[in-house]
C-alpha positions, 0 to 999 in steps of 0.5 A: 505457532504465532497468533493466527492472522486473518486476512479478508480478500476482496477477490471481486475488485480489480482487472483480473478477478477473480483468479488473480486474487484467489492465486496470490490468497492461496499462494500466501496461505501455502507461505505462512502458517500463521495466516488464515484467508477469508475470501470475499466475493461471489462464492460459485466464482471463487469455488471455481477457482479453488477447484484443482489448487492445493492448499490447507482448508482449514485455513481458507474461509469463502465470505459470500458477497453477491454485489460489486462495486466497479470503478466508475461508480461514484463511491459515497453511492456505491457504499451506502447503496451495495450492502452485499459487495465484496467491499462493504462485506470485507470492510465491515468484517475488520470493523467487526474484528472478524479480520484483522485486516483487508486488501483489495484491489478494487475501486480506490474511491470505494476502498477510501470512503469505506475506509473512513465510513465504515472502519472508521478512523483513530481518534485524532487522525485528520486524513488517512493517507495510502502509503505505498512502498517503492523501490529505490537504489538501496531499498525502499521508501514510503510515498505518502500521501499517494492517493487519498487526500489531494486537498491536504492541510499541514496539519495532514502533511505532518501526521503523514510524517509521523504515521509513515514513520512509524510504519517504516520503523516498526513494519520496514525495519529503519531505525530513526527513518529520515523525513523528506517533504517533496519540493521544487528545490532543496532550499527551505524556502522554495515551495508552494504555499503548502509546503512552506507552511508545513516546512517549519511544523516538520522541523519543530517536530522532535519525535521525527528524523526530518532533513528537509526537503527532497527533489523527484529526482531524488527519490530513487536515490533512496535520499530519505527513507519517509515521502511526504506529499500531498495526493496529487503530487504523490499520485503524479510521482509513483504513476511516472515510477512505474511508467519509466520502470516499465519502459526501461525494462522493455528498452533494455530487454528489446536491445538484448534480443535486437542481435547476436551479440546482444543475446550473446551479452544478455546470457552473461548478465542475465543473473545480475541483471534479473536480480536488479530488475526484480528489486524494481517490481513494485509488485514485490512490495505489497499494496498501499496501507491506507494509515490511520484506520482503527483496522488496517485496509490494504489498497492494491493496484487495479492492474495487480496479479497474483504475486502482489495480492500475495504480499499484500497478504503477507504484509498484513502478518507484520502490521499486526504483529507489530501492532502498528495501528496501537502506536499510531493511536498512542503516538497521534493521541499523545500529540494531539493532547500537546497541542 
């Protein structure tokens, strides 16, 4: 059997905890023998809801954390005051190498200022960036920088680049992944004044498959495989994704049930048309990685349910697997040196 993985699972944080998190850890647990699950969180909440599931026990650990970070805490605060929540505990396991990984869906501040604090960044990473996966007409593409630094430099923008690059190509599977940075225009001279000063680092860049800039209209084309943006722009693009995601699929689902030939219609398409509405379930992609720690840490959204704690986990194996935290160190080490 292959290297056994651990993944450390904030089952506190997020609307639906704790159910949904122990649900999608016991469900990834049953999927991958090579994984072992470390739930962290308030142990009588979780052995409640480990009572009745089937699952094997030797590879499901409870990490007792009696405290919990919520949402309109201020993070630095919250980090440095709750030793014993469910996110410092978790964290400081993978700074610890108890676990080669963590993933919640809790506090986004929380999750990004223990990130840096407490794990710690690679040498040489100026800005860790959360990169999520999103659907597009083919496939996927990584949207990075999608929360974690909306105040980038080009300096950052490039890393970005690099990093995401490097996870599509080893975790996703795309050789010589194309490189896009999100503009108003596809000339190289539109922009702001952020993205016309990272325009021409990005092109100098040789070890990246850089083809210029890319429209929001574009994305879901699946035009460039890597996203490259600041925070905001990142944040604004995958919050528009999921809401025109969702309405559509209510839209199409409403017309279907609206009359008998709809229905009738619907029953004939209804294979076809499961299988391209699942491929836009962002869900099916896992969580956001937040790049460039010196262990991986797992962002997943707040509203997230079983199915996405599930493959947030299982996403974790092939990071580690691949390595990926070793060629970041490797590629932005060797970069830096040259500069």
């Amino acid at each position: 059997m292959d290297e056994l993985v651990k993944v450390a699972v904030d089952v506190m944080g997020g609307d639906n905890a704790p159910a949904e998190a122990v649900k999608g850890a016991i469900e990834a647990v049953n999927e991958k023998e090579n994984l072992q699950v470390l739930l962290v969180g308030q142990a009588p909440l979780i052995e409640k809801e480990l009572a009745g599931c089937t699952y094997p026990k030797e590879r499901v650990t409870i990490i007792p954390a009696a405290e919990v970070i919520e949402t309109g805490e201020p993070p630095v605060t919250a980090i440095r005051g709750k030793k014993d929540s469910s996110i410092v505990v978790g964290m400081k396991m993978v700074k610890n190498q108890e676990a080669d990984a963590f993933v919640s869906a809790g506090s986004t501040g929380a999750v990004l200022v223990g990130g840096q604090v407490l794990v710690g960044r690679i040498k040489g990473v100026e800005r860790p960036p959360l990169a999520p996966l999103i659907p597009t007409r083919d496939g996927v593409s990584l949207l990075i920088d999608c929360g974690a630094n909306v105040d980038a430099r080009p300096s950052h923008l490039v890393q970005f680049a690099r990093m995401g690059s490097i996870y599509m190509e080893h975790v996703v599977g795309i050789r010589n992944p194309r490189v896009a940075i999100v503009n108003i225009g596809a000339e190289e001279e539109k922009g702001n004044a952020l993205v016309k000063e990272t325009f021409p680092l990005l092109k100098a860049c040789s070890d990246i498959n850089f083809v210029g800039n890319i429209e929001a209209r574009d994305i879901p084309n699946g035009d460039a495989d890597v996203i490259v943006c600041e925070a905001f722009v990142g944040n604004v693009i995958l919050k528009l994704y999921e809401g025109v995601g969702n309405t559509l699929i209510s839209k199409i689902k409403g017309a279907m049930v609206s009359s008998v030939r709809g229905k009738l219609g619907a029953l004939l398409v209804k294979p076809s048309l499961k299988k391209v509405l699942k491929s836009f379930d962002a869900s099916q992609y896992g969580g956001a990685p937040l790049l460039g720690l010196k262990g991986l840490v797992v962002k997943c959204h707040g509203s997230s349910k079983a199915a996405e704690f599930k493959n947030s986990i299982i996403q974790c194996i092939q990071f580690k697997n691949q390595e990926i935290n070793g060629k970041i160190k490797d590629h932005i080490s060797g970069n830096v040196e040259e500069n």
